[in-house]
Structure formats: structure tokens, C-alpha cells
N, C-alpha and C positions, 0 to 999 in steps of 0.2 A: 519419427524414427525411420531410419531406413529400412525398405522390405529386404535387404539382402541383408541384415546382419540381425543373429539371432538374440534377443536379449538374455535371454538367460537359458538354463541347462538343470537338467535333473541332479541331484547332489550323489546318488547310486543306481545301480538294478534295482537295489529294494526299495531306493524311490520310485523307480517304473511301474513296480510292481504293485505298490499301494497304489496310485494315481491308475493304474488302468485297472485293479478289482474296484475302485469307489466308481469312477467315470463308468464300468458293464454295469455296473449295480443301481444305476441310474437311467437306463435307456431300454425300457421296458416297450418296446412296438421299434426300438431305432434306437442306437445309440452315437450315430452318424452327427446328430444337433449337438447333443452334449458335447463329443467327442473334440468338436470344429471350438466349442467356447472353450473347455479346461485348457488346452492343449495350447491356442491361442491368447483369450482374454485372461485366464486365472494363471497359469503357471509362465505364461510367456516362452515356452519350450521354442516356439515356429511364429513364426508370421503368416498373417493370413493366405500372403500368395506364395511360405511356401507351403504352406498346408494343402491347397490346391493343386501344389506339382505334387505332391505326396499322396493325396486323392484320386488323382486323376493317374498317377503310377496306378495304385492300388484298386482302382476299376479294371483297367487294362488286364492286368494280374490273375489267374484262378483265384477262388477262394472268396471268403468275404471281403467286402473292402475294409470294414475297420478292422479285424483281422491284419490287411496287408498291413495296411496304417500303422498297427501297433508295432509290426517286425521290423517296418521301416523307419520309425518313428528310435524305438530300442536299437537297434544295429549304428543311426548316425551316431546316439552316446557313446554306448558301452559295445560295439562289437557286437559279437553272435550272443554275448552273456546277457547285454540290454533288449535284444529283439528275444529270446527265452525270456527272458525276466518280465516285458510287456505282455507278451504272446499269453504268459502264462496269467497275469493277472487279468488276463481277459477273458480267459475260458474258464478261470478255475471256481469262481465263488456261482458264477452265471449258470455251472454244469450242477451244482447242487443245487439251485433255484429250479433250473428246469425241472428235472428229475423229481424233484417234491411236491412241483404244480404240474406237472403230469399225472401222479399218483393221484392227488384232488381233484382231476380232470375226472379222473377215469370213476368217478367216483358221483360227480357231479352234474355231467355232462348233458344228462336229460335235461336239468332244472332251466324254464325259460330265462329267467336271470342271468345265469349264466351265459346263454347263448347271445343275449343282447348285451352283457358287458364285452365279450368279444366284438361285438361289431362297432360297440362305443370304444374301443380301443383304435381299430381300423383307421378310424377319422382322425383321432388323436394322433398316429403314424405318420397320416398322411399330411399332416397339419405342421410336424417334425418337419418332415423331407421340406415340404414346400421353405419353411422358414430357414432352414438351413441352407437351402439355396440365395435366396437375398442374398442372406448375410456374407456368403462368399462373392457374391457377387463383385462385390468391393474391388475385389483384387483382380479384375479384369482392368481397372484401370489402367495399373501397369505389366498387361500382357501385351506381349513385342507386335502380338496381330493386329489389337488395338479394337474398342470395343465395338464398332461394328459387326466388323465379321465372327468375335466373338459370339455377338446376340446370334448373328447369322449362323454360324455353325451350332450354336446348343439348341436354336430352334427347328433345324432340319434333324438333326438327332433325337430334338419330339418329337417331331411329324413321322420321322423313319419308326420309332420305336412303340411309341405310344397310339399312335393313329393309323398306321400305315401296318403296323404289328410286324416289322421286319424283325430277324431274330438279333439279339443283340452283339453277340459275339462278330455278325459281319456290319452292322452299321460301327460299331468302334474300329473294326479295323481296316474297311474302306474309307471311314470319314476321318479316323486318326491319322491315317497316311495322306490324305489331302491337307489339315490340319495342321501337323509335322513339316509339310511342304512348304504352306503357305509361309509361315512362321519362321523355318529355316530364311527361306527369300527374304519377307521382311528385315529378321535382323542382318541379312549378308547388306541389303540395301542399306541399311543406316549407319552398318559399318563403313560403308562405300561413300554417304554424304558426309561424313566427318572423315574422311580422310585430304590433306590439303591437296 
């Protein structure tokens, strides 16, 4: 199936709405993994690479990224009424969960059990992210830059971010504008060899 053509579409708001309270109510340390599978593999809403222009919008962006995800995600259906309707299933059952495992926190908070299910959570987090990167990975195949410079650019955004401890807001928007760059030229280039 082609990456440019969406196979299918939420049936309302209040489908968004149910699809993004189930998908918060599942991503307990991240809900970034799930989010890339329902959205993708189960409902078929987006294709993988464009969930990736939809992700990488939604970094860019203030806010959380699944957060943007969800606005953006709601707005291509239904307008302003599908980006409320997503937005909302995503804050709204998650804001009573916190709230209630706060109070048991506060309550709990001494007990070592506790403090070591927290840090066995941490791993599991980070265990998320990393897999939910493979999995996108995919959809570098057909990015216009070509997967090269792909690997090349996500891996200077480790180096910058993660090792190098630059603050994040200027490695996205110096390496995004080079990125943007590059990619522009690329596709102006391949418009330029298919023309007779």
C-alpha cells in the first residue's frame, strides 16, 4: 500500500475520543509506543511515514509531543471539533489516574517497594522509546533525504542532545534548518532529473 494514501479514517470525534482515552490509559511511563502502533498497525488512521511527519511536527511544537499528535492527528479528521475531541481523550481519564496515584503516593512514598517499582518503571520507559524508534525507523526508507543522512542527522541529534547535553530546543532548530535544507535540495534535485 502506498505511504501517501491513508487507508482508513476515524468514523467521528467520538471515535477519537474513545481511541485516544483507551491508547492514554495504556502508556503508563510513555505512551509514544502505543500511540505509533493504534494509530498505525490497529485503526490504520496514518501510515507509518506519515505518523513520522506528524511526530516530528509535534516535537518541533511546545507541549507534549503526543499531546501535539493528538491535535494534529483530530484537526486532519474533524477540524477544531476532532483535535478537542482527541486532545480531550487524552488528558481526560489520564488526569483522574494521576490525581488518584498521587494521593497513594503521598501516602506511600516511604515504603522501599515502592521506590524500586519506580525505578523498574524507568527501564520499562526507556525500553518503550528505544522500540518505538526501530519501529519508525521503517519509514526512512522513503524519506526524500534518503537513509543515509537520515541515520546521519538522528545520530548528531544524539551526540548533540544526549552526550554532548546541548539544550534541546537549539539542536532542533539549528539541525532542523539544515535538515529542511537538505531535503528541500534533494527533492528540487529529483524534480530536476525527471524533468525531460
Amino acid at each position: 500500500m502506498s505511504s501517501e494514501i491513508t487507508p482508513a479514517r476515524p468514523a467521528s470525534p467520538g471515535d477519537l475520543f474513545i481511541t485516544f482515552t483507551l491508547l492514554a490509559l495504556q502508556g503508563f511511563g510513555g505512551v509514544l509506543a502505543v500511540t505509533q502502533r493504534v494509530l498505525c498497525e490497529q485503526k490504520r488512521w496514518l501510515t507509518p511515514a506519515q505518523f513520522v511527519e506528524v511526530l516530528a511536527l509535534g516535537q518541533v511544537l511546545p507541549g507534549p509531543n503526543v499531546c501535539n499528535v493528538a491535535l494534529m492527528v483530530g484537526d486532519r479528521f474533524f477540524g477544531w471539533r476532532g483535535a478537542f475531541a482527541a486532545l480531550g481523550g487524552m488528558m481526560a481519564a489520564p488526569l483522574v489516574v494521576v490525581l488518584a496515584l498521587t494521593m497513594l503516593y503521598m501516602q506511600f512514598a516511604e515504603q522501599p517497594a515502592v521506590a524500586g517499582a519506580l525505578k523498574g518503571m524507568g527501564a520499562v520507559a526507556a525500553g518503550l522509546i528505544i522500540g518505538t524508534a526501530l519501529r519508525l525507523a521503517i519509514a526512512m526508507r522513503t524519506n526524500a533525504m534518503g537513509v543515509p543522512a537520515c541515520i546521519g542527522f538522528a545520530t548528531i541529534a544524539f551526540v548533540a542532545v544526549a552526550l554532548l547535553r546541548w539544550p534541546l530546543v537549539w539542536v532542533l532548530l539549528g539541525l532542523g534548518v539544515v535538515a529542511c535544507g537538505f531535503a528541500w535540495w534533494r527533492i528540487g534535485a529529483a524534480i530536476q532529473g525527471k524533468k525531460p
